[in-house]
C-alpha positions in Angstrom: -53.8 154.7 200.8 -51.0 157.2 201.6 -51.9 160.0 203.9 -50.8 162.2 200.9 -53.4 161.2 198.7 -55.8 161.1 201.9 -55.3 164.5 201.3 -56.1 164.6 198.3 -59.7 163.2 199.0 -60.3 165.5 201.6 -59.4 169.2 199.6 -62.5 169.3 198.5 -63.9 169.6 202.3 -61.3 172.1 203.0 -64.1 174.8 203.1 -66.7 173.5 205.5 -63.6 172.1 208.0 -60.5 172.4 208.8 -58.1 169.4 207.5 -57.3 166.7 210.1 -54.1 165.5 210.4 -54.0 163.7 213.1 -53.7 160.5 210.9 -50.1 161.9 209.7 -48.6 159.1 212.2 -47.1 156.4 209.7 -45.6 157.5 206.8 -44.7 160.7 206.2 -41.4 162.3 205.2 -40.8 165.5 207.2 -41.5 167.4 203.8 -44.6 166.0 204.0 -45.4 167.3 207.3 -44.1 170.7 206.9 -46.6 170.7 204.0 -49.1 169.4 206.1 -48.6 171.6 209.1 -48.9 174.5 206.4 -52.3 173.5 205.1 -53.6 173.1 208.2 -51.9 176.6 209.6 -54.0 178.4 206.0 -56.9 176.5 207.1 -56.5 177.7 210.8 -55.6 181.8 209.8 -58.2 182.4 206.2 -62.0 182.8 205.2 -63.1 179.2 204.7 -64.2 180.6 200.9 -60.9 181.3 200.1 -58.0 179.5 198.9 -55.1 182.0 199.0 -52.6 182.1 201.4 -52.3 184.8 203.9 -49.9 187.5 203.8 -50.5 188.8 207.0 -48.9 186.5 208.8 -45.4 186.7 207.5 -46.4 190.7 208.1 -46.6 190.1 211.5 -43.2 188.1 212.0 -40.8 190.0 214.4 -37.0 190.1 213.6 -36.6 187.9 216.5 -38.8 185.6 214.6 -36.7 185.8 211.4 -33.8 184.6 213.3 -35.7 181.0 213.8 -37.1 180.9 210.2 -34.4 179.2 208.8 -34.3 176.0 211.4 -35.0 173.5 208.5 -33.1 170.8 206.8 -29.9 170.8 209.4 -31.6 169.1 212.1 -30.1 166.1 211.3 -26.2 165.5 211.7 -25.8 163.0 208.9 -26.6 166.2 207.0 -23.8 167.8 208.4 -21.2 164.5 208.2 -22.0 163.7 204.6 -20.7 167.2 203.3 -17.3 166.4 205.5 -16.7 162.7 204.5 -19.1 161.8 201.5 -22.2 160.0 201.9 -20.2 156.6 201.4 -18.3 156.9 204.3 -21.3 158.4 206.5 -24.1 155.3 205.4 -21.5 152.5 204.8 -23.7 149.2 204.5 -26.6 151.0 206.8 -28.8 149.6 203.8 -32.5 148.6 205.6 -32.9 145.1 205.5 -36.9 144.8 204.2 -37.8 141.6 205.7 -36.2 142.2 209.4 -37.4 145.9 209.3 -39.7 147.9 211.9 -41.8 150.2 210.3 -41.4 153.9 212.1 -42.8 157.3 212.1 -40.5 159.3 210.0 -39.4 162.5 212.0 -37.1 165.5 211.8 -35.1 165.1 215.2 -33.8 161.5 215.4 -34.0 158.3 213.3 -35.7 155.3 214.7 -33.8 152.4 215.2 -34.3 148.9 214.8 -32.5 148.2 217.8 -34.8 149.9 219.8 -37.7 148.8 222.3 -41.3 148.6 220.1 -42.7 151.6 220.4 -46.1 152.7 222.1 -47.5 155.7 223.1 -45.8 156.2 226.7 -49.4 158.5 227.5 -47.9 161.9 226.6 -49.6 164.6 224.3 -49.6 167.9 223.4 -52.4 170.4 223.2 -52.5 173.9 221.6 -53.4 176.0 225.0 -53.9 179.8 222.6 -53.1 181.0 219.5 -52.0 184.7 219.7 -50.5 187.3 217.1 -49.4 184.3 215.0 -47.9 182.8 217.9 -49.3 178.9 219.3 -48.4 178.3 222.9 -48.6 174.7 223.6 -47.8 172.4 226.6 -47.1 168.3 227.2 -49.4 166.8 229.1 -49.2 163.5 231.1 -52.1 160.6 231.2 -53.0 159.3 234.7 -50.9 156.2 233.5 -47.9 157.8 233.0 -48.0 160.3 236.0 -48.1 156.9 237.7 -44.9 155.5 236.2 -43.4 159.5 236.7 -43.7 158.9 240.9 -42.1 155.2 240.1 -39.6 157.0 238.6 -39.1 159.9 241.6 -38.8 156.9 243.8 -36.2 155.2 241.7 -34.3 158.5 242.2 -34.4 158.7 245.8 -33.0 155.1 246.1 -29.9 156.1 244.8 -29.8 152.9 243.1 -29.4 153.8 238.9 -30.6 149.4 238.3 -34.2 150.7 239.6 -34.3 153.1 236.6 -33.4 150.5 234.6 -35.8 148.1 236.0 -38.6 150.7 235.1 -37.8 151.4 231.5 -37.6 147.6 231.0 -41.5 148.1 231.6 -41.8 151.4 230.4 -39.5 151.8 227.6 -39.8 155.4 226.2 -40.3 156.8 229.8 -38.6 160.7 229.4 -37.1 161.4 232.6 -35.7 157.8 233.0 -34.2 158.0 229.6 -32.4 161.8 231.0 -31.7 160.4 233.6 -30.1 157.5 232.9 -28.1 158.7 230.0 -26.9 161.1 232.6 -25.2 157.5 234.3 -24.2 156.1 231.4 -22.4 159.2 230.2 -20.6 159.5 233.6 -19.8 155.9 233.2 -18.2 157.1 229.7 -20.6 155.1 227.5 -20.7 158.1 225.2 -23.1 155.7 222.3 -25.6 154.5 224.7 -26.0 158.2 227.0 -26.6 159.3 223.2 -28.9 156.6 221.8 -31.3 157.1 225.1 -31.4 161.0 224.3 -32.6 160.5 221.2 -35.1 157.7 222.4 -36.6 160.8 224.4 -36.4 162.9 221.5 -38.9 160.4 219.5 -41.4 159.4 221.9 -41.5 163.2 222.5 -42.1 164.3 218.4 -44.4 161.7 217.8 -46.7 163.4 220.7 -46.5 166.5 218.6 -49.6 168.2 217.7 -50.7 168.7 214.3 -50.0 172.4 214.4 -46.8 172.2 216.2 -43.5 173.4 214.0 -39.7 173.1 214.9 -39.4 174.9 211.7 -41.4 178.2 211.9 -40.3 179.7 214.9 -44.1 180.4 216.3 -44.4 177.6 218.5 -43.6 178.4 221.8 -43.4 175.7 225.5 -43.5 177.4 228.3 -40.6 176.0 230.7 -42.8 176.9 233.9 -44.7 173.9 233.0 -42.8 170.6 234.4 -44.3 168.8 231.7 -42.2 170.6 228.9 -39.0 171.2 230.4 -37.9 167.5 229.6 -38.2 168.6 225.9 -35.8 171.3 226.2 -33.9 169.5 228.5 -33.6 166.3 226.1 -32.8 168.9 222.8 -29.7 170.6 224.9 -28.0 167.3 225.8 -28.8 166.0 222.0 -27.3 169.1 220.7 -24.5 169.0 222.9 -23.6 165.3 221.8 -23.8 166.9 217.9 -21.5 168.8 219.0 -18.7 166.8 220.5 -19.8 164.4 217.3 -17.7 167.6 215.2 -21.8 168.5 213.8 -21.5 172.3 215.1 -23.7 173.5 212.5 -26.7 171.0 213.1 -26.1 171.7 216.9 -26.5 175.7 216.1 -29.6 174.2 214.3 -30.8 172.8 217.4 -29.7 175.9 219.8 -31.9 178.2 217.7 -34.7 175.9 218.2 -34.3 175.8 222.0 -34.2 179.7 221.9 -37.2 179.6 219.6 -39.5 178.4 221.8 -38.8 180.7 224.6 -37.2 183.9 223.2 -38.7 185.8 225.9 -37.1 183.8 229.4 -34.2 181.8 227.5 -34.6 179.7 230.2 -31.7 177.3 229.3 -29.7 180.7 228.1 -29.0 179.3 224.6 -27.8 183.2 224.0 -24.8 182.2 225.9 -24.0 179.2 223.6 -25.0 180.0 220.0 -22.2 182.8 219.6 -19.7 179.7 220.3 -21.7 177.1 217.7 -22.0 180.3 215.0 -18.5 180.6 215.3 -17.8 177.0 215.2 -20.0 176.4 212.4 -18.2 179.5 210.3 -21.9 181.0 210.4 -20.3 184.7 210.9 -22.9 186.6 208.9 -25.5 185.0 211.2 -24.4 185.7 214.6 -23.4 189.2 213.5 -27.2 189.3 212.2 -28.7 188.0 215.4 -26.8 190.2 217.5 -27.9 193.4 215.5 -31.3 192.2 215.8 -31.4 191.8 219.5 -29.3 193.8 220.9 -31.7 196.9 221.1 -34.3 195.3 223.7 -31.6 192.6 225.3 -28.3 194.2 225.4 -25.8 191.9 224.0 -22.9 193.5 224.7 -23.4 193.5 228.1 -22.7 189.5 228.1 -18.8 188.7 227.5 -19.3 185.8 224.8 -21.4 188.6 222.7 -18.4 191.1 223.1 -15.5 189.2 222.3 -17.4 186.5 219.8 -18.7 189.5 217.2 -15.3 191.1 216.9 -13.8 187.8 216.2 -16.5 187.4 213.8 -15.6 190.5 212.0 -12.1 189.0 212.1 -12.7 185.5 210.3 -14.1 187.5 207.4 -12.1 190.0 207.0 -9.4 187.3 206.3 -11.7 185.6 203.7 -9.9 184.8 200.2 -13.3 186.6 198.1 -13.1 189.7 200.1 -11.5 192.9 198.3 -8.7 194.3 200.1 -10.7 197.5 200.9 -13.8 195.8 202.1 -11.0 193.2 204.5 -9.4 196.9 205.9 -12.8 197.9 207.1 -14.1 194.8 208.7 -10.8 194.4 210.0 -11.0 198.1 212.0 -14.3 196.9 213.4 -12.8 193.9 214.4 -10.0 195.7 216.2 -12.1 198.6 217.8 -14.8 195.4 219.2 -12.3 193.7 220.4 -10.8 197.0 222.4 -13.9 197.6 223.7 -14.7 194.0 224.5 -11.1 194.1 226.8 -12.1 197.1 228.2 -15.8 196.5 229.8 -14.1 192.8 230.6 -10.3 192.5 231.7 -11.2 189.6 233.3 -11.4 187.8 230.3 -7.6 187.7 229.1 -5.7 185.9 232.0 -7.4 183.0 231.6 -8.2 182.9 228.3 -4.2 183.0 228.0 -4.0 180.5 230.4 -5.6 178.1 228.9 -4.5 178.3 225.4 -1.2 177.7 227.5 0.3 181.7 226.1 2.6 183.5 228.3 1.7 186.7 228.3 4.4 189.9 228.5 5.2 190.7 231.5 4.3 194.5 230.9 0.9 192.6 231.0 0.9 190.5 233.9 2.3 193.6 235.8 -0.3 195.9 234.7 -3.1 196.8 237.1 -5.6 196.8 234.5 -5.3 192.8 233.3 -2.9 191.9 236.3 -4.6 189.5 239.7 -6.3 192.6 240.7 -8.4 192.2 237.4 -9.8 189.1 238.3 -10.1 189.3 242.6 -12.3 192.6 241.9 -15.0 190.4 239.8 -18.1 190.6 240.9 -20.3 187.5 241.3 -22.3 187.3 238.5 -19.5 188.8 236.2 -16.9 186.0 237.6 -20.2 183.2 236.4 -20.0 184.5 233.0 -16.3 185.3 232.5 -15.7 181.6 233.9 -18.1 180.3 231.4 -17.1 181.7 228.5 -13.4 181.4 228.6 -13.8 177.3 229.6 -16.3 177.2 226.2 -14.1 179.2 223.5 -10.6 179.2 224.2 -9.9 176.8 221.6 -11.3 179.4 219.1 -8.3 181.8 220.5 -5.2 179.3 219.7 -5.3 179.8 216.5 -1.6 181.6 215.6 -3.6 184.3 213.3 -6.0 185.2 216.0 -3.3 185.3 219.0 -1.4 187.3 217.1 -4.5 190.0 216.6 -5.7 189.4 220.4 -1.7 190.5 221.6 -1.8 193.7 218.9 -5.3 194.5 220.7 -4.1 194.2 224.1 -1.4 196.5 223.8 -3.3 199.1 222.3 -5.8 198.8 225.8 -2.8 199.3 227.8 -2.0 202.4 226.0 -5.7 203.5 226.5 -5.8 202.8 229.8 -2.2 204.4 230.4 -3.8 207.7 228.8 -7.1 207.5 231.2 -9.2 207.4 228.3 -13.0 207.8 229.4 -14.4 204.8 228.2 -11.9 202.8 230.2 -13.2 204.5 233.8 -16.5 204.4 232.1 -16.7 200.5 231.8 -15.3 200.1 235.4 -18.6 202.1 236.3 -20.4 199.7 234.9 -19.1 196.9 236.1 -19.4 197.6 239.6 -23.3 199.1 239.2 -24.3 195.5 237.1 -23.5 191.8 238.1 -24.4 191.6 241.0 -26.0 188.5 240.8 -27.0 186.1 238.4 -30.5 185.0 237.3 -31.5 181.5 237.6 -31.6 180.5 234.7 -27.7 181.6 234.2 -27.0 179.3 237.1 -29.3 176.6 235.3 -27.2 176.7 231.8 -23.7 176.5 233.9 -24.6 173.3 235.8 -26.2 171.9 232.5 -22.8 173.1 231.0 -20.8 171.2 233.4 -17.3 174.1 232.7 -15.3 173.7 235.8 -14.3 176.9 235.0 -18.1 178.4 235.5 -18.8 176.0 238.0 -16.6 176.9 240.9 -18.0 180.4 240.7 -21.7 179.4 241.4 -23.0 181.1 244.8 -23.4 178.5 248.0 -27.5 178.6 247.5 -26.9 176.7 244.5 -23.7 174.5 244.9 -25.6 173.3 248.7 -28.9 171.9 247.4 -29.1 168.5 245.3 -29.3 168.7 241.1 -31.6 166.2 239.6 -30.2 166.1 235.6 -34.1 165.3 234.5 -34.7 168.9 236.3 -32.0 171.1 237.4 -32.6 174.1 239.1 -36.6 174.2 238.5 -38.1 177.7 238.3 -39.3 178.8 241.9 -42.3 180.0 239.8 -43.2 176.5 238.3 -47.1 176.0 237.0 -47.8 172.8 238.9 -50.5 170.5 237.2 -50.4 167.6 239.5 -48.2 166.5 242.7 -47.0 163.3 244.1 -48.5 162.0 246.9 -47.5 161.4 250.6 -47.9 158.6 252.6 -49.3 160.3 256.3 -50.4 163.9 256.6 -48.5 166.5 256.5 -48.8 170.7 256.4 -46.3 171.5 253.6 -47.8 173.1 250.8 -48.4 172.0 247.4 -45.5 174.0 246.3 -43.3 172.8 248.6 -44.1 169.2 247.9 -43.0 169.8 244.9 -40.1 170.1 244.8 -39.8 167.8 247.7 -40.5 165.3 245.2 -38.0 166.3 242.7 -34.6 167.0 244.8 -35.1 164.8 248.0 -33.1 167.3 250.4 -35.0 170.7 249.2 -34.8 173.6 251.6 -38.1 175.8 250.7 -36.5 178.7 252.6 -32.4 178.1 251.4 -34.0 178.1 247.8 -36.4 181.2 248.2 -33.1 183.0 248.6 -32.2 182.6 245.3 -33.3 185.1 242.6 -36.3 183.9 240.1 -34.8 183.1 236.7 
């Protein structure tokens, strides 16, 4: 009997209980577990004597929320590749075989493949820790088993030796950190298809722990990355999404960016705000981005970042040179364009040099002579501000060679000069500001540039983080972490629990070289 029908059977007990779904293992389109997932939620949230849906819930969304409601049907890239080539040239003869074929959980993030180890449960779960103002906070959890096979695995790592990995998932096969970690080698080693097909192993074994109430589609779930446990999850969804993207799927990897964000909108601890502009952008999602960053910008301050200032004006850009738009409406999203993209110059000069440089632009020399964009422009940067200038011109300067934009970006530069020439106030206003903020950058800044791997960002990171070792299964771990079990150690030893820890994940860890950096 399908689970469907199951049910069916079961409706009737709907008001003494609340539905199980646990048995939703085999089976089950993703349809059918979004369904699910929303019977049980009604269950969950109403009188047991009633059978009407509750309002106050969507009430009680946030427009933070609203941003992530949408994370649906674009998870998946063939999606994405079928409205580019046709679904003919995307399937091909990828027609299942019956007799040859393994049965698998049907899930939203990857698709099982035949090719793949058998799968069983590698002793990972999920449990709902609270439920609060419509918001479930979950966590992973490990089984004494598999917290076994995790200090195999720290061992394996501290051996230097990448055939001891693969000697343990031979025996453990859908072993997270292994699969990062190992992906990591084989995508150094430029075997693009395998580094991929063990991400998405990960990203299986990890959705079919998922518990019944868990959604990647509501935007109320939420895993805190403080927990060890979960940060392989996010961890696993950035390298998948960045593999979507150099797949040419930048729409289901902006998919997978607001996920990430969605289940930490609070600490971004991966700072998917400093990607999704680029993947909006990519993915022609103009309206969007310009949406999100009206949203947020009141209690996170958008502008402030240089990929939010430069990436909304040339959002207002792109559509103002859209076929259906009247020739009024294109002169007024064109003026905002221009006036974001003056004001984006001014609080960051930084930016153009290199920008230039790399779409390989001379620039005027009235320009490069200028005190206001000339060498002076980019020795005066502070710290932080060189991190995120770095980082965003190495992500989006292909978005810049396009003839149409250059053309705008050298109109708008020469208007800054003539600002600055005439000391207008916002000009000595923004240099203010620059040398009050930037100081330094949080952690988890320095934690999305090493993940980003933009030489460009890269060689601006401070000594504290370029001296220690980066594990890829955990870079940068929060100095803050919520520690549920340790590793042990052979002989005795005074070090604290905390220090052991990450002891055990970056072999060389200075506890007094890292308490020097700031807390993400």
């Amino acid at each position: 009997m399908s689970t469907r029908a199951l049910r069916r059977l079961k409706g009737k007990q709907r008001g003494q209980e609340a539905l199980d779904l646990g048995d939703l293992t085999l089976g089950d389109s993703p349809e059918e577990q979004a369904e699910a997932e929303e019977e049980q939620l009604d269950t969950a949230n109403v009188s047991p004597a009633s059978n009407k849906k509750s309002s106050s819930r969507k009430a009680k969304k946030s427009k933070a929320q609203k941003n992530f409601s949408n994370i649906y049907e674009n998870l998946n890239p063939e999606t994405e590749l079928k409205r580019y080539f046709g679904a003919r040239a995307v399937l091909g003869d990828q027609r299942p075989r019956q007799r040859n074929r393994q049965f698998h959980r049907s899930t939203w993030m990857t698709s099982p493949k035949d090719s793949w180890p058998r799968f069983s449960r590698p002793g990972i779960s999920m449990t709902l820790l609270e439920t609060k103002d419509g918001i479930h906070y979950f966590t992973f959890e490990h089984s004494r088993d598999y917290q076994q096979v995790q200090f195999k695995f720290l061992d394996a790592v501290e051996s230097m030796d990448p055939n001891n990995i693969v000697a343990l998932l031979q025996l453990n096969p859908y072993h997270i950190d292994s699969l990062l970690q190992l992906s990591d080698v084989c995508r150094i080693q430029e075997d693009q298809e395998m580094a991929r097909d063990l991400i998405e192993r990960a990203l299986y074994s990890f959705e079919c722990a998922f518990h019944p109430l868990f959604s990647l589609t509501s935007g109320t779930s939420r895993l805190d990355y403080l927990r060890p446990e979960n940060r392989a999850f996010y961890l696993a969804l950035y390298k998948h999404m960045m593999f979507l993207e150099k797949r040419g799927c930048p729409r289901t990897a902006l998919e997978y960016c607001k996920l990430i964000l969605s289940l930490d909108p609070d600490s971004d601890s991966l700072c998917m705000l400093l990607l999704i502009d680029f993947l909006a952008i990519r993915s022609r999602e103009y309206q969007a981005l310009l949406q999100l960053y009206q949203d947020w910008e009141e209690h996170r301050n958008l502008s402030q970042l240089p990929n939010f200032a430069f990436s909304t004006a040339l959002c207002y850009f792109h559509l103002s040179q859209q076929d259906n738009v009247d020739p009024e409406e294109s002169c007024r999203l064109r003026h905002k364009a221009d006036q974001l993209l003056q004001n984006a110059l001014i609080m960051f000069p930084g930016v153009l040099m290199p920008l230039l440089d790399l779409c390989t632009v001379q620039a005027d020399a009235t320009v490069t002579s200028h005190s206001f964009f000339g060498p002076k422009s980019q020795i005066g940067q502070l710290p932080a501000l060189a991190e995120l200038t770095g980082l965003y011109v190495g992500r989006t300067y292909t978005l810049w060679r396009e003839a149409a934009v250059m053309l705008w970006l050298e109109e708008t530069v020469k208007e800054v000069l003539r600002r600055a020439d005439a000391k207008d106030p916002l000009v000595e206003d923004c240099q203010n500001k620059r040398k009050q903020r930037y100081q330094s950058a949080p952690r988890n800044i320095h934690r999305h540039v090493l993940l980003s791997e933009i030489k460009e960002a890269t060689s601006t990171l401070p000594l504290e983080v370029t001296t220690q070792p980066v594990m890829g299964f955990d870079p940068l771990p929060p100095l803050d972490s919520m520690i549920s079990y340790t590793r042990p150690r052979v002989g005795p030893s005074n070090e604290s629990t905390f220090s052991l820890f990450f002891r055990s994940l970056l072999p060389n860890f200075n506890l007094q070289v890292s308490c020097m950096c700031q807390a993400r």
